[in-house]
Every structure is written in C-alpha cells, then in structure tokens.
N, C-alpha and C positions, 0 to 999 in steps of 0.2 A: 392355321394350316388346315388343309382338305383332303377330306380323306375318303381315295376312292370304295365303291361297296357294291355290290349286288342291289339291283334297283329292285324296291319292295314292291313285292306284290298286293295288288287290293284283296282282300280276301269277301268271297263269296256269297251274297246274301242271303244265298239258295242252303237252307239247312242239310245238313247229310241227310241218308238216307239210312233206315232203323237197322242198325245191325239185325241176324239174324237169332242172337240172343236174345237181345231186345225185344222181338218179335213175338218169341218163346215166353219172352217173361210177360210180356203185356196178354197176350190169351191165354195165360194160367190164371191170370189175374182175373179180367172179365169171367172166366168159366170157373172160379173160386167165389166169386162174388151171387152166384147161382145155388142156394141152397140144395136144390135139387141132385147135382153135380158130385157133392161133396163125400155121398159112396160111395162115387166110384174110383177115389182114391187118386190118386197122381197121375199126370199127364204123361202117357209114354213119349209121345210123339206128334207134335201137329207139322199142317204143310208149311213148307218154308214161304212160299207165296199164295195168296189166294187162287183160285182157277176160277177162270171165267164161262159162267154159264151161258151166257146170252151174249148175240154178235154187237161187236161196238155202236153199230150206228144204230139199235133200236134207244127207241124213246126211255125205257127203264134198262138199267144195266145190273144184273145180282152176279154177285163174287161167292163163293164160298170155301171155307179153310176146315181141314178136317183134320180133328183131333180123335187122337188113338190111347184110348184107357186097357187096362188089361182084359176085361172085359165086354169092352165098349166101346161104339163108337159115334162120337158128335157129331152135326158139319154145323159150323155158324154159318146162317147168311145174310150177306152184306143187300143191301137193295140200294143203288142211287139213281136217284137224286132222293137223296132222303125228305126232300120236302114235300114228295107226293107218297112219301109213306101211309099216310094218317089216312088220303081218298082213297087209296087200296083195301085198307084195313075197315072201313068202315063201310 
C-alpha cells in the first residue's frame, strides 16, 4: 500500500549563517587568545556585523568590528583578500 506524504525537500548545501551569538562567541575567543587583551576584562559589546571601510569595487576591501570593554575600546581589521596581506606588510 502507498502512502501519500509531503514531497521532501532537498536540503541546502549552502551552510547557515553565524548566529549572532555565535559571532559574539567567536570574537571573545580570537581577542582571549591576545595576551595583551586579557586586562581588560570581559567583552561588553562588539558590532553585530562588520562595517565596511572601503568601497566594494576597490582592489583591497578592510572590514572592521569594534569591541566595547569597560574601559576600552578595540576595532579588529579585517583586510581582503588576505593573500595580499603579507605585500602590504612588507
């Protein structure tokens, strides 16, 4: 016997996208991992998303996320294409 059902769906290849805890949790991590850091005590707050410094279509594009300590404040920046990192820096 056959038995009708809701036709399945194929599911996604495409991975979610980082919750915003997630997010939270992964740059306390990276800025935990910075000795330097670790005065200044706990994370109040960082940005939910990066903000972008530079317009899309230039050649180098930097991101930055700013974290909010009670005293302090961080910005990480992001630089891509990170494989022309190393010729900037040197």
């Amino acid at each position: 016997m056959d038995t009708l059902g809701a036709p399945l769906s194929k599911r996604s290849e495409t991975p979610l996208a980082p919750s915003a805890a997630e997010k939270q949790s992964a740059y306390a991590q990276q800025l935990a991992d910075v000795p330097e850091f670790t005065s200044y005590g706990p994370i109040l707050n960082s940005s939910a998303n990066p903000a972008q410094l530079t317009e899309s279509e230039t050649e180098y594009q930097v991101n930055c996320v700013k974290h909010i300590f009670k005293e302090h404040v961080v910005f990480q920046v992001y630089l891509f294409p990170r494989d022309h990192m190393v010729e900037l820096l040197t």
